[in-house]
PyMOL Python script that loads the backbone (N, CA, C, O; Angstrom):
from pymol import cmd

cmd.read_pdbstr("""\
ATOM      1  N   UNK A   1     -17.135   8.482  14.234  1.00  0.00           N
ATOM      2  CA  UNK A   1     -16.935   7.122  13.792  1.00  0.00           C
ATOM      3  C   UNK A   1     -16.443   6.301  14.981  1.00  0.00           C
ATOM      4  O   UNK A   1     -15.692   6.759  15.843  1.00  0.00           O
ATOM      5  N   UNK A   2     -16.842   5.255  14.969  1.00  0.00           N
ATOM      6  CA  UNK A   2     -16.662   4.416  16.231  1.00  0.00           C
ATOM      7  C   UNK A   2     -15.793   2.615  15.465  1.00  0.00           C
ATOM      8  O   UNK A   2     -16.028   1.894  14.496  1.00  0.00           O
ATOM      9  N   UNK A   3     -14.539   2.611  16.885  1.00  0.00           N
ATOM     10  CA  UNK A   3     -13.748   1.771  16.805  1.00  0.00           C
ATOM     11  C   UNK A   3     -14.331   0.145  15.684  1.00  0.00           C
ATOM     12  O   UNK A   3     -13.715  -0.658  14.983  1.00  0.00           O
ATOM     13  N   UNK A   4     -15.867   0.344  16.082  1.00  0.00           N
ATOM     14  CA  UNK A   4     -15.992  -0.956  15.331  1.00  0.00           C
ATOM     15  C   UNK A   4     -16.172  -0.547  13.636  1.00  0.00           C
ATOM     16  O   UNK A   4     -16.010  -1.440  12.804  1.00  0.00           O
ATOM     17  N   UNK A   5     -16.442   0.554  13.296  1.00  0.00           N
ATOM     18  CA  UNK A   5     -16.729   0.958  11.675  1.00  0.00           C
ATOM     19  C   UNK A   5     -15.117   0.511  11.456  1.00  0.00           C
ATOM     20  O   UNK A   5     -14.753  -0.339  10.643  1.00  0.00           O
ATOM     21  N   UNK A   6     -14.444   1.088  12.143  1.00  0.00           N
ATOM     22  CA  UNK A   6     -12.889   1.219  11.856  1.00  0.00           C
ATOM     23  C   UNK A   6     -12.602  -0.048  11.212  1.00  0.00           C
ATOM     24  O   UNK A   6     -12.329  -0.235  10.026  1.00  0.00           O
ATOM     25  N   UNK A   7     -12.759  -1.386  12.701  1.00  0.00           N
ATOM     26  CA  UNK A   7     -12.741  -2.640  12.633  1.00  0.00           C
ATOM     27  C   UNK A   7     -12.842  -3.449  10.893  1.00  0.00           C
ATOM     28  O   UNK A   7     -12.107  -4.158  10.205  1.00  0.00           O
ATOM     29  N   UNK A   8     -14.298  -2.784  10.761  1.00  0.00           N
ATOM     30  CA  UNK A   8     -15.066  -3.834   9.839  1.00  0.00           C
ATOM     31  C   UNK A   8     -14.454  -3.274   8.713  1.00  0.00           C
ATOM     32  O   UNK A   8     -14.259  -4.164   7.886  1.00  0.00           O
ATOM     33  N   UNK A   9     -14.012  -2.025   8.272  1.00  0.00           N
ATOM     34  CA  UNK A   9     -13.239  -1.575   7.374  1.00  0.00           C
ATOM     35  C   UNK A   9     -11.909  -1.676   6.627  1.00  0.00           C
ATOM     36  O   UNK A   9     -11.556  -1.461   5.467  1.00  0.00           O
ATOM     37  N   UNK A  10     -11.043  -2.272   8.252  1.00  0.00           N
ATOM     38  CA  UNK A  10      -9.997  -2.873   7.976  1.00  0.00           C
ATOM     39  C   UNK A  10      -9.739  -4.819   7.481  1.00  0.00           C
ATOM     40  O   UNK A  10      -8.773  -5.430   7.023  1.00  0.00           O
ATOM     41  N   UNK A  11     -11.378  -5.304   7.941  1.00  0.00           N
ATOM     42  CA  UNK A  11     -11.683  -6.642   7.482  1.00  0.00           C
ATOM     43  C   UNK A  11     -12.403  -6.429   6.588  1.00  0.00           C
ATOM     44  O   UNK A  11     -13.259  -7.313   6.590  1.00  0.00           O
ATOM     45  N   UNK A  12     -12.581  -5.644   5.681  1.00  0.00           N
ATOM     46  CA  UNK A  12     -12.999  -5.975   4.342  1.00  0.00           C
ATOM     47  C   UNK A  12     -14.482  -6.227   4.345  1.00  0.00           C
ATOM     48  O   UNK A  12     -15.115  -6.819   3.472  1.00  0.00           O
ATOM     49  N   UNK A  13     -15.111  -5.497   5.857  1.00  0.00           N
ATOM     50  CA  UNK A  13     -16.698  -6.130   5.920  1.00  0.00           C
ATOM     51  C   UNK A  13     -17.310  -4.911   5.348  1.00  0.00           C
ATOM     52  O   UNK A  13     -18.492  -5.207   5.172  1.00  0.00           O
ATOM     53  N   UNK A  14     -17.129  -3.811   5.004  1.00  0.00           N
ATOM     54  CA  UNK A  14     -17.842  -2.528   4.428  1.00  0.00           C
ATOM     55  C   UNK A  14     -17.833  -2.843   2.993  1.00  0.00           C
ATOM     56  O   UNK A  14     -16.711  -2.804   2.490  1.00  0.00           O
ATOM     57  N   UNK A  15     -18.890  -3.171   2.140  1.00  0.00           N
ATOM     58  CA  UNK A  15     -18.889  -3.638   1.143  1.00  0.00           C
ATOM     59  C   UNK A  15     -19.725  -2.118   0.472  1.00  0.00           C
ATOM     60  O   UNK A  15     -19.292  -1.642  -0.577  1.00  0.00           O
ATOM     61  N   UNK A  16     -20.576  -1.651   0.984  1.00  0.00           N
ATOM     62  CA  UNK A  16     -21.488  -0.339   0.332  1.00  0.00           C
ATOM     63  C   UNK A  16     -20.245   0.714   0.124  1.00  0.00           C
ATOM     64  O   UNK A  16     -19.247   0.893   0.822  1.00  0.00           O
ATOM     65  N   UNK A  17     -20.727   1.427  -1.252  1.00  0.00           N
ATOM     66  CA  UNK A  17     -19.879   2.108  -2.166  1.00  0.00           C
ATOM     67  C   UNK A  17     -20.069   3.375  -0.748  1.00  0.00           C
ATOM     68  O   UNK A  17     -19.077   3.731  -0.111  1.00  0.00           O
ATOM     69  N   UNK A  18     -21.296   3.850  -0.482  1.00  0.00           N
ATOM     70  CA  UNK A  18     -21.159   5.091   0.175  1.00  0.00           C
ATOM     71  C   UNK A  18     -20.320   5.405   1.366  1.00  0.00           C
ATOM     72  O   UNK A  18     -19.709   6.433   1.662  1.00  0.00           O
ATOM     73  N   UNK A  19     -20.484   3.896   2.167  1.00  0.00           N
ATOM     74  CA  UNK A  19     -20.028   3.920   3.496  1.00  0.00           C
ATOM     75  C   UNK A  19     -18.947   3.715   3.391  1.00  0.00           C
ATOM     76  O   UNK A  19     -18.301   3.741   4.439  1.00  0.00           O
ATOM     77  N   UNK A  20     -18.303   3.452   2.266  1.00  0.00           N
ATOM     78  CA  UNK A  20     -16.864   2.979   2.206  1.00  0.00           C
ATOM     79  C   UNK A  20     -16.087   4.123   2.060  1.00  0.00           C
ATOM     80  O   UNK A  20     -15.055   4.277   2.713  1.00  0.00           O
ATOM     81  N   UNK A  21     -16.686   5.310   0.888  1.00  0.00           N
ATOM     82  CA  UNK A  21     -16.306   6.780   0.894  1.00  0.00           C
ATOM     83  C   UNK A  21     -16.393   7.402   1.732  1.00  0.00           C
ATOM     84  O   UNK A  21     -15.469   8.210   1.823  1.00  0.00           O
ATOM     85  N   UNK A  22     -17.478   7.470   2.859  1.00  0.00           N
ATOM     86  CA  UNK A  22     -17.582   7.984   4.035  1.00  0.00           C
ATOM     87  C   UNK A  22     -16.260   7.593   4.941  1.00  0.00           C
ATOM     88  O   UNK A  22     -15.557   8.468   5.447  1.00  0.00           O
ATOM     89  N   UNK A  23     -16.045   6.435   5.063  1.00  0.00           N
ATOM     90  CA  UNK A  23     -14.967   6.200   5.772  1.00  0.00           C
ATOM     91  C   UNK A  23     -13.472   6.794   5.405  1.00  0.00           C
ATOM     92  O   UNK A  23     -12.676   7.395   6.126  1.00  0.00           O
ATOM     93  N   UNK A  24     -13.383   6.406   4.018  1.00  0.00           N
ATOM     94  CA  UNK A  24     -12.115   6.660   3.722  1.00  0.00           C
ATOM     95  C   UNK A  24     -11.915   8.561   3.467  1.00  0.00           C
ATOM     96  O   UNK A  24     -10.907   9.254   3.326  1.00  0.00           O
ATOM     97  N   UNK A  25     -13.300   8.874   3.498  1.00  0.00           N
ATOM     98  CA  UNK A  25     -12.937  10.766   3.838  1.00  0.00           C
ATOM     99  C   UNK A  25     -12.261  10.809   4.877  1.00  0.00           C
ATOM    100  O   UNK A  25     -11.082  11.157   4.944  1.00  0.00           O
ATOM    101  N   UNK A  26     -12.952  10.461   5.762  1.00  0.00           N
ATOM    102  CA  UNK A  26     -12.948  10.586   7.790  1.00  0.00           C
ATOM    103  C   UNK A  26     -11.517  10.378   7.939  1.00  0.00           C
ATOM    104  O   UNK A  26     -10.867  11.134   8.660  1.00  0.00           O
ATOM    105  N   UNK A  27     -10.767   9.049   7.080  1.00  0.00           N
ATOM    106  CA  UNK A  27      -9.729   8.726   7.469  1.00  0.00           C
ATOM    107  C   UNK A  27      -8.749   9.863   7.116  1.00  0.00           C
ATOM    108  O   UNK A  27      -7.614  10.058   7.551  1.00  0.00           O
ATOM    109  N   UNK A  28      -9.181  10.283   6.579  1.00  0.00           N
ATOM    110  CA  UNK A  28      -8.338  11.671   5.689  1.00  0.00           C
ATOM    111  C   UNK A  28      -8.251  12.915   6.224  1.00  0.00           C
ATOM    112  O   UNK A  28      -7.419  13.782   5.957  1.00  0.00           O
ATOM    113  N   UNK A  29      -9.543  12.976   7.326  1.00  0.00           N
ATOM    114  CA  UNK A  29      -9.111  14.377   8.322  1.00  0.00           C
ATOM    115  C   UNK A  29      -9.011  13.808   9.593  1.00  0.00           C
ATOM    116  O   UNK A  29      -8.193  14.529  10.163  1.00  0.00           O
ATOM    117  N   UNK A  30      -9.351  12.972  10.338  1.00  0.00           N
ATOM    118  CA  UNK A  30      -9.373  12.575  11.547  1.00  0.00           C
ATOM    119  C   UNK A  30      -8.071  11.857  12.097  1.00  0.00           C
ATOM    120  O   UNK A  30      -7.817  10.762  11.595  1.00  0.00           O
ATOM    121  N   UNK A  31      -7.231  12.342  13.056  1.00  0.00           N
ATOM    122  CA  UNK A  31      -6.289  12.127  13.435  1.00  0.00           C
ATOM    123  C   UNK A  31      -6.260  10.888  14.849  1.00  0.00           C
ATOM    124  O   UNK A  31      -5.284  10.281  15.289  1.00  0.00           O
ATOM    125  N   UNK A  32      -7.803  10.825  15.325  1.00  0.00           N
ATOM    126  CA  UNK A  32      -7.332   9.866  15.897  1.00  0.00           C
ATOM    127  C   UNK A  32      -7.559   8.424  15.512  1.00  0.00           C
ATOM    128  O   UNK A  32      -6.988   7.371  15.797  1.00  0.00           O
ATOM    129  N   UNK A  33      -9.064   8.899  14.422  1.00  0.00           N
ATOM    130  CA  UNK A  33      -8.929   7.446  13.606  1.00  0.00           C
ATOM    131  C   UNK A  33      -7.663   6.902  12.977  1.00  0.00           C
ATOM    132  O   UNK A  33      -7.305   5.732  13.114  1.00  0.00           O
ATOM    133  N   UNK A  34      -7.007   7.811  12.281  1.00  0.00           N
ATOM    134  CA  UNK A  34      -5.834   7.454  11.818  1.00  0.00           C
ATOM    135  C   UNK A  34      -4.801   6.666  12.247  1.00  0.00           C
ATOM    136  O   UNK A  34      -4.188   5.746  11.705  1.00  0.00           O
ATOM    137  N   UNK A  35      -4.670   7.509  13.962  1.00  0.00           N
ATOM    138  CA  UNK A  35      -4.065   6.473  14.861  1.00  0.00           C
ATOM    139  C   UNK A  35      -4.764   5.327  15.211  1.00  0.00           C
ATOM    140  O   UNK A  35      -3.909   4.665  15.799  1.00  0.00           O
ATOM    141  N   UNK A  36      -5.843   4.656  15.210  1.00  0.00           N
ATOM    142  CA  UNK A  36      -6.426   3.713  15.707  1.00  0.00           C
ATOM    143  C   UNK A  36      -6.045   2.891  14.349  1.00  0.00           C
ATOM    144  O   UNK A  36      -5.550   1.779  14.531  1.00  0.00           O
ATOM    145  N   UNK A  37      -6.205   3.274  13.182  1.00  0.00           N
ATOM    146  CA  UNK A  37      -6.345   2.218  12.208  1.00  0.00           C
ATOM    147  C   UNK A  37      -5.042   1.450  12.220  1.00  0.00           C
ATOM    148  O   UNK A  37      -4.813   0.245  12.115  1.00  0.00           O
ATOM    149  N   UNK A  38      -4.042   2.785  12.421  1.00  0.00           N
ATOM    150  CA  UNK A  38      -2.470   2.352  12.622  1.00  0.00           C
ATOM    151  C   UNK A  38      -2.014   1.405  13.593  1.00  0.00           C
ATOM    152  O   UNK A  38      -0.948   0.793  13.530  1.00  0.00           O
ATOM    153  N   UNK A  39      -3.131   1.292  14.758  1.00  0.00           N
ATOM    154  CA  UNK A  39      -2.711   0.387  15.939  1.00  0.00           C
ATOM    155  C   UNK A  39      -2.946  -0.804  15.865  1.00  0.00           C
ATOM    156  O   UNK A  39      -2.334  -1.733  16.392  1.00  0.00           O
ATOM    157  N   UNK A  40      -4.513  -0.838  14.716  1.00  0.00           N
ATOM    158  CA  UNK A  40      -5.320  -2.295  14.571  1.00  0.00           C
ATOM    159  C   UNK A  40      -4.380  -2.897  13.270  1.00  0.00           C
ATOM    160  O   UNK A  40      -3.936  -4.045  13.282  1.00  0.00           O
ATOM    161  N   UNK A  41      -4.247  -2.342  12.623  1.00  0.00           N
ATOM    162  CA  UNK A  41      -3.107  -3.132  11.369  1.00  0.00           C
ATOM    163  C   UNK A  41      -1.886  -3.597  12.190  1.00  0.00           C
ATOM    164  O   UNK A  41      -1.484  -4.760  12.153  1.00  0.00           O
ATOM    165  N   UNK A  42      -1.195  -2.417  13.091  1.00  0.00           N
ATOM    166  CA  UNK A  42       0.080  -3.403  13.652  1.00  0.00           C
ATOM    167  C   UNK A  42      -0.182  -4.509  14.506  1.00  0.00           C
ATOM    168  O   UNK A  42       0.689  -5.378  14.530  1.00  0.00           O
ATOM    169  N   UNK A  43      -1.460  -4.707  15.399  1.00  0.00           N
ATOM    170  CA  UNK A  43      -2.452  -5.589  16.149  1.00  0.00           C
ATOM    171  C   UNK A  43      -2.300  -7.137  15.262  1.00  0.00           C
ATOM    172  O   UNK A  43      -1.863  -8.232  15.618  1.00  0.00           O
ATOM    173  N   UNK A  44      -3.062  -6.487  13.544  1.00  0.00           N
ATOM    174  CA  UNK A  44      -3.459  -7.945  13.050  1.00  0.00           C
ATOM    175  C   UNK A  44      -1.996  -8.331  12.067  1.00  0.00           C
ATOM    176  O   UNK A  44      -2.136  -9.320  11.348  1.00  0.00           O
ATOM    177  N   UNK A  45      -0.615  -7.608  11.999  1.00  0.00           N
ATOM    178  CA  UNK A  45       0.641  -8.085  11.487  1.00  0.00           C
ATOM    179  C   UNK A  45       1.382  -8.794  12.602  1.00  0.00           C
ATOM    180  O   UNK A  45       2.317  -9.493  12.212  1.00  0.00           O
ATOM    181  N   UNK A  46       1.164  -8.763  13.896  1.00  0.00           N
ATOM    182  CA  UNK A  46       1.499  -9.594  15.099  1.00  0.00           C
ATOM    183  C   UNK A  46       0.826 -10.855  15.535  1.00  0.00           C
ATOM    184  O   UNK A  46       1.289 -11.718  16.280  1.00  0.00           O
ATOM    185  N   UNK A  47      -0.734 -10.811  14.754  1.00  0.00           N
ATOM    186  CA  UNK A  47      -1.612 -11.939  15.209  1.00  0.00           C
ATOM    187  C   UNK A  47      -0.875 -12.565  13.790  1.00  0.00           C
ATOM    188  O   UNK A  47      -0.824 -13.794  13.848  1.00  0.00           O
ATOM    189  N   UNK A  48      -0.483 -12.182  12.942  1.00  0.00           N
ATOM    190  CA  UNK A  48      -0.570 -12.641  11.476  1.00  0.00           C
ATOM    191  C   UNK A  48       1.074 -13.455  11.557  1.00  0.00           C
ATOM    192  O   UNK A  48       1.341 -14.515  10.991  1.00  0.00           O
ATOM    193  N   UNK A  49       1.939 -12.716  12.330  1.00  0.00           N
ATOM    194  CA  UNK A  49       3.482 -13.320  12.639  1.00  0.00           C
ATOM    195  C   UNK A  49       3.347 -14.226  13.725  1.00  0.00           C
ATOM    196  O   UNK A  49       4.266 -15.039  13.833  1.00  0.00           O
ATOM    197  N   UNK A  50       2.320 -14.293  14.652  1.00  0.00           N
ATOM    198  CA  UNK A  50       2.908 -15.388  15.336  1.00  0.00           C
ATOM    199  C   UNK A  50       1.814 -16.645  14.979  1.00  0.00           C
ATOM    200  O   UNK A  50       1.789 -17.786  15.441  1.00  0.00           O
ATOM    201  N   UNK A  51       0.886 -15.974  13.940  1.00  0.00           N
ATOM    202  CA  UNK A  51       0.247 -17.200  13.662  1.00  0.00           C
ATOM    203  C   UNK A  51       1.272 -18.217  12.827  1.00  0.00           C
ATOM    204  O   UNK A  51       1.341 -19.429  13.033  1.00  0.00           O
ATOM    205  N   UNK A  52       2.061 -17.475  11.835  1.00  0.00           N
ATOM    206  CA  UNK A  52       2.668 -18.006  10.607  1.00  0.00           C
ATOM    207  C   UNK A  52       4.020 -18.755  11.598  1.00  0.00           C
ATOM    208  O   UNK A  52       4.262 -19.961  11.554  1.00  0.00           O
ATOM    209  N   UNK A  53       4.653 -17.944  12.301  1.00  0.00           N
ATOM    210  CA  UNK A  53       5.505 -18.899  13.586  1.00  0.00           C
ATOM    211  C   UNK A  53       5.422 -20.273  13.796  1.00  0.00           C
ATOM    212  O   UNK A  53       6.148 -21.153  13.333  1.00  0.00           O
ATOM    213  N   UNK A  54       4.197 -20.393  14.748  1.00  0.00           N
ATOM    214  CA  UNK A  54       3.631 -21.605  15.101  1.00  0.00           C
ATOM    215  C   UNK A  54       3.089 -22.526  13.962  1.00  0.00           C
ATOM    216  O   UNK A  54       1.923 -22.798  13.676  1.00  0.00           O
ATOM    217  N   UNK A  55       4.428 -22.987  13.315  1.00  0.00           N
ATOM    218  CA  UNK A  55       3.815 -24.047  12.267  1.00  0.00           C
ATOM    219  C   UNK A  55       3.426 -25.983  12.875  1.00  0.00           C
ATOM    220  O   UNK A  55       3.133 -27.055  12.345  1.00  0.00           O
ATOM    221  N   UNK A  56       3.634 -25.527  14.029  1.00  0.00           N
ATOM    222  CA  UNK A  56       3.460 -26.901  14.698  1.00  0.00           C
ATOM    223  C   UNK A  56       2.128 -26.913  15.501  1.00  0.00           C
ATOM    224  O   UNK A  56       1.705 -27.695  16.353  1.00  0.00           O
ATOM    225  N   UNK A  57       1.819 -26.246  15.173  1.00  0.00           N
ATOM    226  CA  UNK A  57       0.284 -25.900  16.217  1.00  0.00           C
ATOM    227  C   UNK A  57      -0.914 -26.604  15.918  1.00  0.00           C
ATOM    228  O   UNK A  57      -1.585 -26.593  14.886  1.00  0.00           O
ATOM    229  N   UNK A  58      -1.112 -27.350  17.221  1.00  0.00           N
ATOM    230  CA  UNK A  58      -2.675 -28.269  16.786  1.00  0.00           C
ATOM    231  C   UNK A  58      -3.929 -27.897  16.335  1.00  0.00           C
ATOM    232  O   UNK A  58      -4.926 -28.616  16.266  1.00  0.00           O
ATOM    233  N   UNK A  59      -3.774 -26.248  15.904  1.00  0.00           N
ATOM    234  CA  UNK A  59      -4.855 -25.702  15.710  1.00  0.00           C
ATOM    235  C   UNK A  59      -5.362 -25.458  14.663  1.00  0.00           C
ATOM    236  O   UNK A  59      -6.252 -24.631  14.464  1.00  0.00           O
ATOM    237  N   UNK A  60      -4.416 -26.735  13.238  1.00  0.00           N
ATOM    238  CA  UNK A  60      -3.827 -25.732  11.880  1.00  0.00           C
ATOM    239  C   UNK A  60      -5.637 -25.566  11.539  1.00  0.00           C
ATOM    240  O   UNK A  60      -5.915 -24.408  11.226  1.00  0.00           O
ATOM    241  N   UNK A  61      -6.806 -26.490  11.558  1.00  0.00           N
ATOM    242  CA  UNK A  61      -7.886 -25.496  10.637  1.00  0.00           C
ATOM    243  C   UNK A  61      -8.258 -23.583  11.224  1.00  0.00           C
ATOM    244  O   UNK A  61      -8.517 -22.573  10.569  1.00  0.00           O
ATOM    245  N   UNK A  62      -8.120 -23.815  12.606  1.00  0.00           N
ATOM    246  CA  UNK A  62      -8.204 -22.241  12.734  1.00  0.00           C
ATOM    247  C   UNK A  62      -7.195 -21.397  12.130  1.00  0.00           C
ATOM    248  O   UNK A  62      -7.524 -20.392  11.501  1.00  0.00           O
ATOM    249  N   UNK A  63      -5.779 -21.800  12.306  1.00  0.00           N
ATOM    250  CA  UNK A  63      -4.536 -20.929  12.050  1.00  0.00           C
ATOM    251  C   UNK A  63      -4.675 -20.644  10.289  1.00  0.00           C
ATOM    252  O   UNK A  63      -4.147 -19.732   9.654  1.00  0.00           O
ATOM    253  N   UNK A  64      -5.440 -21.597   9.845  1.00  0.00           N
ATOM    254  CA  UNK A  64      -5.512 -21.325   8.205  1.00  0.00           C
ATOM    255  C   UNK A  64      -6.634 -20.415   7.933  1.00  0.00           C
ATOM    256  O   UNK A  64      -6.689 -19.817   6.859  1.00  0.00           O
ATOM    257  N   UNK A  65      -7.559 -20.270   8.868  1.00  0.00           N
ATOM    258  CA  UNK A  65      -8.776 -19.570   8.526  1.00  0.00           C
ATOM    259  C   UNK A  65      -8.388 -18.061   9.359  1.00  0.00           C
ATOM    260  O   UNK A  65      -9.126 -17.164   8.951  1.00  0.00           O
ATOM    261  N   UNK A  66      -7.505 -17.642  10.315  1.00  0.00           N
ATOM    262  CA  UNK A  66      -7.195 -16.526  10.788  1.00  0.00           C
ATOM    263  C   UNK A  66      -6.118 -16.359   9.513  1.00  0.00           C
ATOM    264  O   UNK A  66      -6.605 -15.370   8.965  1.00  0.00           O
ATOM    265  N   UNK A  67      -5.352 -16.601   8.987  1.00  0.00           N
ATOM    266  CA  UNK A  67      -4.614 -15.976   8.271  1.00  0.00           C
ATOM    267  C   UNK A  67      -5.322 -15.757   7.083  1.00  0.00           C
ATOM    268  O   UNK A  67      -4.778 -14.932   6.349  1.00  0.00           O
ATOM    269  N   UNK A  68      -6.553 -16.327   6.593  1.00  0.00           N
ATOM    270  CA  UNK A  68      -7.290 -16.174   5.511  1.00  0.00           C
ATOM    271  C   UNK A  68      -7.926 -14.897   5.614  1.00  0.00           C
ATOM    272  O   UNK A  68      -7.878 -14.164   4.627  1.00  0.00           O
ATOM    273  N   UNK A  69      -8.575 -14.471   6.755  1.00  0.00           N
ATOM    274  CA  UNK A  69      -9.044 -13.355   7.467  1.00  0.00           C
ATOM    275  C   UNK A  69      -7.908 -12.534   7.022  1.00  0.00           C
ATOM    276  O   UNK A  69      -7.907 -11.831   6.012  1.00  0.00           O
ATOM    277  N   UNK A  70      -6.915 -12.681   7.879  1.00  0.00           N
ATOM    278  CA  UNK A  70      -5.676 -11.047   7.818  1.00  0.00           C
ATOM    279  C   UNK A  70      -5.507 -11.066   6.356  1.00  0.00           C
ATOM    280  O   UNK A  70      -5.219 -10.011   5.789  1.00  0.00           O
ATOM    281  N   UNK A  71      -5.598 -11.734   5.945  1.00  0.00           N
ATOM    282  CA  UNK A  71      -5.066 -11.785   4.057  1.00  0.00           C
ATOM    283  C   UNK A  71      -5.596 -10.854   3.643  1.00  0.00           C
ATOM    284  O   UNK A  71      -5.115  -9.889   3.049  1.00  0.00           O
ATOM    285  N   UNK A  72      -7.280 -11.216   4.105  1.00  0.00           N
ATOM    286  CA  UNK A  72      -7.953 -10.513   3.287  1.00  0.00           C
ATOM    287  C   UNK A  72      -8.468  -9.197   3.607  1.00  0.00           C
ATOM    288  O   UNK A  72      -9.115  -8.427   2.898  1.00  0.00           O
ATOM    289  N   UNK A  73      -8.020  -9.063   4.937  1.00  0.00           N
ATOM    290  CA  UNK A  73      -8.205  -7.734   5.635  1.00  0.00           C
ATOM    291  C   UNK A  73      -7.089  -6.700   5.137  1.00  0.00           C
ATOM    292  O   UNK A  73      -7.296  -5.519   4.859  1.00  0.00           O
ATOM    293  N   UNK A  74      -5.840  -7.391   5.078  1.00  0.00           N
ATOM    294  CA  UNK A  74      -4.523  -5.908   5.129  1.00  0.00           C
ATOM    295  C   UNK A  74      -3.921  -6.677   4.069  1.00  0.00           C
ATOM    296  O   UNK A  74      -2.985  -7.187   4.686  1.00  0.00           O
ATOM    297  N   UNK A  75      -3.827  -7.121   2.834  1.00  0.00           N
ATOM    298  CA  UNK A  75      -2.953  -7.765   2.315  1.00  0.00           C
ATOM    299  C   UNK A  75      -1.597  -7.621   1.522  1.00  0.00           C
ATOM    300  O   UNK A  75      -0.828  -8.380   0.932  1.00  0.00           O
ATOM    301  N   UNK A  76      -1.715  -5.766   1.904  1.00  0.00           N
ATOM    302  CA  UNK A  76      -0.471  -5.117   1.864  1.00  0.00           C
ATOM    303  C   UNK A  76       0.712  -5.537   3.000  1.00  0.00           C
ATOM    304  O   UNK A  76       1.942  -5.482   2.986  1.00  0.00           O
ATOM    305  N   UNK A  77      -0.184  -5.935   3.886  1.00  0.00           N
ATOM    306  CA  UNK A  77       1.241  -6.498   5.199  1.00  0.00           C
ATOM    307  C   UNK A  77       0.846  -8.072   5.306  1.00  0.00           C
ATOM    308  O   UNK A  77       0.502  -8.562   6.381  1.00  0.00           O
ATOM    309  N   UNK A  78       0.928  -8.854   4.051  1.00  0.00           N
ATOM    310  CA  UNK A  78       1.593 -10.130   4.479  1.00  0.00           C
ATOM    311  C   UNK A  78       2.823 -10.489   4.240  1.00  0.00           C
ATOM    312  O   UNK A  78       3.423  -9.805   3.411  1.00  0.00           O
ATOM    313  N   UNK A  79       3.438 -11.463   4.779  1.00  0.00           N
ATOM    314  CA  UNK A  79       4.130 -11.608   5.168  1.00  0.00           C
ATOM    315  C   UNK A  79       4.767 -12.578   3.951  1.00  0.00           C
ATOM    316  O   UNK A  79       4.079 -12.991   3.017  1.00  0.00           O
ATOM    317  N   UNK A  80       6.284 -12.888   4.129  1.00  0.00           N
ATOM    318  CA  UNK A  80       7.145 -13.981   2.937  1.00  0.00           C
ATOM    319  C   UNK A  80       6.397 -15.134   2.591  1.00  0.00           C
ATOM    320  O   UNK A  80       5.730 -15.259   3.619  1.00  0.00           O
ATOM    321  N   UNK A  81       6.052 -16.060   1.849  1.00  0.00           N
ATOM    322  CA  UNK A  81       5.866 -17.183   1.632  1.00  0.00           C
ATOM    323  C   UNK A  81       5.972 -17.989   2.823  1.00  0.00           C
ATOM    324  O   UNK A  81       7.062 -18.090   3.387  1.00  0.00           O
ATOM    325  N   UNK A  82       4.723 -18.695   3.352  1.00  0.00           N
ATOM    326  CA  UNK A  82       4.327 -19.277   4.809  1.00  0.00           C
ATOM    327  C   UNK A  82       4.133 -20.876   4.203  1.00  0.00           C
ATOM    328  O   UNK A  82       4.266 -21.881   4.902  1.00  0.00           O
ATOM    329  N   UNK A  83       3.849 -20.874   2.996  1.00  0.00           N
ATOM    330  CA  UNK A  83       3.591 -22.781   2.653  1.00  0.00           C
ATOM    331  C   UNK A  83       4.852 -23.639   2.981  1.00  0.00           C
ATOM    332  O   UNK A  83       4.831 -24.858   2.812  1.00  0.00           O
TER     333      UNK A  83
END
""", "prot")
cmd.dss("prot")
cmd.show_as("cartoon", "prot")
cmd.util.cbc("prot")
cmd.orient("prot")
């Protein structure tokens, strides 16, 4: 399995029932996927904290559409009430 299956798995882009079981076996014996998935979730809870930080940022339509992304990617690690 390669870093980008990982990727699209943790963004919610693997929508097929098979490939999704396929993955989540792999994740279940493979130790370094495991570590990789572990690195890309703490990756997108740091893009996700300093997005929510910067509430002054001229960038708010992107900063609303990257946190829409992490939402919907890990939404076990969001974060307190950001409104």
């Amino acid at each position: 399995m390669c870093d980008n299956d990982l990727e699209r798995y943790l963004l919610g882009y693997v929508t097929d029932e098979s490939e999704l079981a396929m993955i989540e076996e792999h994740l279940l014996i493979c130790e370094r996927c495991i570590e990789q998935t572990e690195r890309i979730g703490i990756e997108m809870a740091r893009i996700r904290h300093a997005l929510v930080s910067d509430q002054k940022s001229a960038m708010q339509p992107i900063r609303r559409i990257c946190l829409a992304m992490a939402d919907r990617a890990a939404p076990d690690l969001r974060l307190p009430d950001r409104e």
